[in-house]
C-alpha positions in Angstrom: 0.0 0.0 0.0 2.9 2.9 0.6 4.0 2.1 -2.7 1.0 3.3 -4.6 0.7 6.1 -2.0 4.2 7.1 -2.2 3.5 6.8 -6.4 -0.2 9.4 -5.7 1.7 11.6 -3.4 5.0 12.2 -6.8 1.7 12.5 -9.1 0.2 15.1 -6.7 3.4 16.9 -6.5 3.7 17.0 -10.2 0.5 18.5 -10.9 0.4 20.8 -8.1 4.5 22.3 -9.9 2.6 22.2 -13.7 -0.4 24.1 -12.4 1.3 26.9 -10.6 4.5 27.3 -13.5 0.9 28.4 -15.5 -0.2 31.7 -16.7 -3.1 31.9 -14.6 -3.1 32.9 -11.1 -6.1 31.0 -10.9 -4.3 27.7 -11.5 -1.9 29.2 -9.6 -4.1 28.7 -6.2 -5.0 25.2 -7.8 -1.1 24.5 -7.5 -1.0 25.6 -4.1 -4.1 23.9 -2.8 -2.5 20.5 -4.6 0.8 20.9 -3.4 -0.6 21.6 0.5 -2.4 18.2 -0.4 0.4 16.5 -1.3 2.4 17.6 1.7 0.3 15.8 3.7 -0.1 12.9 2.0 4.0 12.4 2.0 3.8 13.1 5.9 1.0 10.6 6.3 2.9 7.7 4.4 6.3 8.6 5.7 5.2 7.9 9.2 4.0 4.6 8.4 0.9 3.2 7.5 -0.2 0.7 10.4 -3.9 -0.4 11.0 -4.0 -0.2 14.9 -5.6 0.8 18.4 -6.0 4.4 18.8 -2.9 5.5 20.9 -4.6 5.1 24.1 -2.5 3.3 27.3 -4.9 1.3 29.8 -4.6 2.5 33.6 -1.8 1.1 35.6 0.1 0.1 32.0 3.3 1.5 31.1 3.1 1.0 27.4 0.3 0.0 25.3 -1.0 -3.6 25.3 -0.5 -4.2 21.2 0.1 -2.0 17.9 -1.4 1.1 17.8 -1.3 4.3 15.8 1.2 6.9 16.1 -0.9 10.2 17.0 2.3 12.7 15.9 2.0 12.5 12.2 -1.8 12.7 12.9 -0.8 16.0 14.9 1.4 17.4 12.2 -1.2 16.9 9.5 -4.5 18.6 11.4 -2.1 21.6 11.8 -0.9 21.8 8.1 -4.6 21.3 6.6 -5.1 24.5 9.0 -2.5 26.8 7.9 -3.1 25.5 4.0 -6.7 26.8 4.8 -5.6 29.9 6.1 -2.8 30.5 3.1 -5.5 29.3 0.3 -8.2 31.8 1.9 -5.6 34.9 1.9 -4.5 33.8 -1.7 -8.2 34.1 -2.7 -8.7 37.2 -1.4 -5.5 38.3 -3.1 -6.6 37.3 -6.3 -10.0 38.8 -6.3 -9.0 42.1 -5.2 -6.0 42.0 -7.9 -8.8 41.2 -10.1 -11.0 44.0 -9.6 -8.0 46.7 -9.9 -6.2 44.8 -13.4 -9.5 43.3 -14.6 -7.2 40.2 -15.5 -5.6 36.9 -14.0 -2.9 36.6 -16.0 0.3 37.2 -14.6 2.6 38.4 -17.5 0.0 41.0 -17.8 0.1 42.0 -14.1 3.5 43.6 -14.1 2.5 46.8 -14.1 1.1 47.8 -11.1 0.5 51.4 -11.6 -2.9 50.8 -12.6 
């Protein structure tokens, strides 16, 4: 199974670099929202994909009983999906206001900025 994730998460990548090497600023946000995906993804299946307990330890125990999940790559993932929200909603904003002053999304065309 991590091979054909590990083979998603280079696909991923390379879509998420072809859309924002684009004209469009448009894509360009499609590239980002990919790539942020695809971060993910490779943290999720570099940590190990294991079908176990949640990571809970019984009372009195010192270490768990069996396998069971690790809860840090969980962690590090619920934080990224959070700040790739909070980038992809400031890049939207970004573009719609750059919109309404050039009246274009195309970013060879967006130089100028005297407008």
């Amino acid at each position: 199974m991590e091979p054909i994730m590990a083979i998603v998460t280079g696909c991923l990548y390379a879509a998420a670099i072809y859309m924002m090497l684009r004209r469009s600023i448009v894509k360009l946000v499609i590239g980002l929202m990919l790539l942020s995906n695809a971060a993910n993804l490779l943290i999720f299946t570099s940590a190990g994909m294991t079908r176990g307990a949640p990571p809970l330890i019984p009372v009195g125990a010192m270490q768990p009983d069996g396998i069971i999940a690790d809860p840090l790559p969980q962690a590090l993932i619920l934080t990224a999906i959070v700040i790739a929200f909070g980038v992809l909603a400031f890049s939207v904003v970004l573009i719609h206001r750059a919109y309404n002053i050039i009246h274009t999304d195309n970013l060879d065309q967006m130089k100028d900025t005297d407008t």
